[in-house]
N, C-alpha and C positions, 0 to 999 in steps of 0.2 A: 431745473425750474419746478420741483415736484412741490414747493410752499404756493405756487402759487399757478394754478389749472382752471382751464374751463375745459371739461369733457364732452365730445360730441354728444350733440341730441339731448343738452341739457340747457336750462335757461336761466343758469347762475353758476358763478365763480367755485370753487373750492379752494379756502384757503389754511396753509399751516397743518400742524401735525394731525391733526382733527377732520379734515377736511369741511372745515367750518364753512355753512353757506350763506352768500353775500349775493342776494337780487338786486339787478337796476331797481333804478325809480318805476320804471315803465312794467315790469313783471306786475303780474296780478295776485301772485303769493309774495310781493316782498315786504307785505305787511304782517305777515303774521309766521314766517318760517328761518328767518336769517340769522344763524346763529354768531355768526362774525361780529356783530355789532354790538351784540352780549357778553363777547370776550374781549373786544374796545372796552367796554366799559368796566371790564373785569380788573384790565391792565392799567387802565386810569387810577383806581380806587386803589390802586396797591403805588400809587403817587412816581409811575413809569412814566418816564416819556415819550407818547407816540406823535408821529409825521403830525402836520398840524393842520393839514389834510381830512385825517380821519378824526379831529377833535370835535366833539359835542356831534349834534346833529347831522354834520358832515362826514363821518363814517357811515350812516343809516342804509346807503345805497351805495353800490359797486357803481363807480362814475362812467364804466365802459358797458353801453345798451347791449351789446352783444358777443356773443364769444368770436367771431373775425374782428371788431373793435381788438374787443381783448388779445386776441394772436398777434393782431399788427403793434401793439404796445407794448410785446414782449420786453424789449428792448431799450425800453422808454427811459426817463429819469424818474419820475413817479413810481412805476412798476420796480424797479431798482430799488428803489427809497422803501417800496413795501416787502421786497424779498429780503430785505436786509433787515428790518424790523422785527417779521417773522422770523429771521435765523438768531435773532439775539435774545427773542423771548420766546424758546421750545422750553425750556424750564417751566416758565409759568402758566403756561397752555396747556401742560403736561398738570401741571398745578389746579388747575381749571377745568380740566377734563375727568380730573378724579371727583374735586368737590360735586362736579353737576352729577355724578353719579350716586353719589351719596345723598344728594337729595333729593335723586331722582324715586329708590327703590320704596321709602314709605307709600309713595303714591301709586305706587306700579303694585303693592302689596294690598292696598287697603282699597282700589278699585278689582282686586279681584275676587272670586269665590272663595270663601274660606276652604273648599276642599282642595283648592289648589294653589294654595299660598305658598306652601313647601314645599312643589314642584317648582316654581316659579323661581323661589327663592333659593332654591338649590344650582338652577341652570343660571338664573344673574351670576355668582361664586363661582362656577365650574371656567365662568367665562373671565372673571376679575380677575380669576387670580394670576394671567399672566396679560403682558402688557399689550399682546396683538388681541388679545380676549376684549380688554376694558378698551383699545383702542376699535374694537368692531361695534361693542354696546354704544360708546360717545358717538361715533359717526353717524350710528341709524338714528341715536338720538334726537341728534342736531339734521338728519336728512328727513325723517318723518312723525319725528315727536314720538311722546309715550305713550299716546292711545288711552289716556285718560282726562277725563271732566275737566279735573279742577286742577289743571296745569297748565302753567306755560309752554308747554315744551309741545302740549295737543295740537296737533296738525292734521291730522286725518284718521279718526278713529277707524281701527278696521284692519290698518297697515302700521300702527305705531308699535312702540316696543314691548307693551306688555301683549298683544296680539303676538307678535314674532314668538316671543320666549315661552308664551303658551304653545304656539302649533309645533314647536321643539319635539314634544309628544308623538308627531305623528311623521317625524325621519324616517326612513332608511333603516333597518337595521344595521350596526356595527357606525354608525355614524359618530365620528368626534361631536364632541358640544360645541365647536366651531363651526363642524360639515353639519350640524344638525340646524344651529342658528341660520347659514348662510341658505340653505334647502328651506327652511320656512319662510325668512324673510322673503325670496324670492315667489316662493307660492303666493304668501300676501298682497303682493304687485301684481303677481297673475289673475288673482282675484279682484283686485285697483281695476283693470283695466276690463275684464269682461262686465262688471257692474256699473260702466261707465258707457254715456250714450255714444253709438257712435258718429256723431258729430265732432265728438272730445278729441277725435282721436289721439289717445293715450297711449295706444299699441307703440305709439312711434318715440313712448321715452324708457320701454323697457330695456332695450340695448346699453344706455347710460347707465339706468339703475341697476344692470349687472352687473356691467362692469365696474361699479362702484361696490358691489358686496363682494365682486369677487376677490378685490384687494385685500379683503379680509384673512382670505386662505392662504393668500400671495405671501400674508407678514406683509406688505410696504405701509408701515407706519407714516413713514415720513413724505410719501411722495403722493 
């Protein structure tokens, strides 16, 4: 069932190769972070047929408030109808996950310092060039956006991708560009959370957000 997860301490779906994110209606970020609904519409436009369920507006939101909803649905005919979906389009998802990155890097380039455009640009390629690489870049992508202005993909400046790929810089010696991304990334959220009131309490979604870079190291592509 790895197309289709809600992992504890998290308050959205993961779905398909990408671990693409799908918030209820009821989330407070499912307006502006759900990448699922962008790849609905991806798969639309290339004239697929999806559930009709998830057609037009009605893929916008994960129809299950929570992940115990979600658990007990395992099993469903719906949930079925959507595992199945996903395993017939890993092609164009895979399709989809390359383009967004492609359009992702001008902007991730041209919001940074020019002295460090070609560090930047160096560690994005150290990571593309193999598929659990571009599969760790898409993820964060679609988990915390680029970290720049004038994108859609911005969710949280500070912890998005061109922030990770910069503090890359400040690894570990002897660190792979995988062990180097997956140590920054995670620093970024440690910073997320101490710059955060505590009323937020945010501390309590780091164990999710590990465990979702850690898959990075792991290679589970697909799960």
């Amino acid at each position: 069932m790895g197309l289709t997860t809600w992992n504890y301490g998290e308050d959205f779906a993961s779905l398909g190769i990408g671990h693409f994110i799908w918030h209820p209606y009821s989330s407070k970020r499912a307006s502006f972070n759900s990448g699922f609904p962008h790849l609905l519409r991806y798969i639309e436009a290339r004239g697929i047929n999806i559930p009709s369920w998830l057609q037009g507006r009605n893929g916008l939101y994960c129809p299950w408030s929570n992940r115990n909803e979600f658990l007990k649905e395992q099993y469903s005919s719906k949930m079925s109808e959507l595992r199945i979906f996903l395993q017939k389009t890993i092609p164009i998802q895979a399709e989809y996950m390359t383009r967004h990155l492609q359009e992702i890097l001008p902007d991730l380039l041209a919001s940074a310092p020019a002295e460090e455009r070609v560090f930047i640009y160096q560690k994005f390629y150290s990571l593309a060039r193999t598929p659990t690489g571009i599969y760790a870049l898409v993820d964060y992508l679609n988990f915390k956006g680029a970290g720049v202005s004038n994108s859609r993909y911005n969710y949280e400046r500070g912890t998005g991708l061109l922030q990770v790929l910069k503090g890359m810089k400040y690894a570990p010696p002897g660190s792979t560009p995988l062990q180097a991304y997956v140590w920054s990334a995670k620093n970024a959220l440690i910073k997320r959370v101490e710059r955060a009131s505590a009323s937020q309490h945010t501390e309590r979604w780091l164990g999710g957000w590990f465990k979702r870079l850690n898959t990075y190291l792991e290679g589970n592509i697909d799960t």
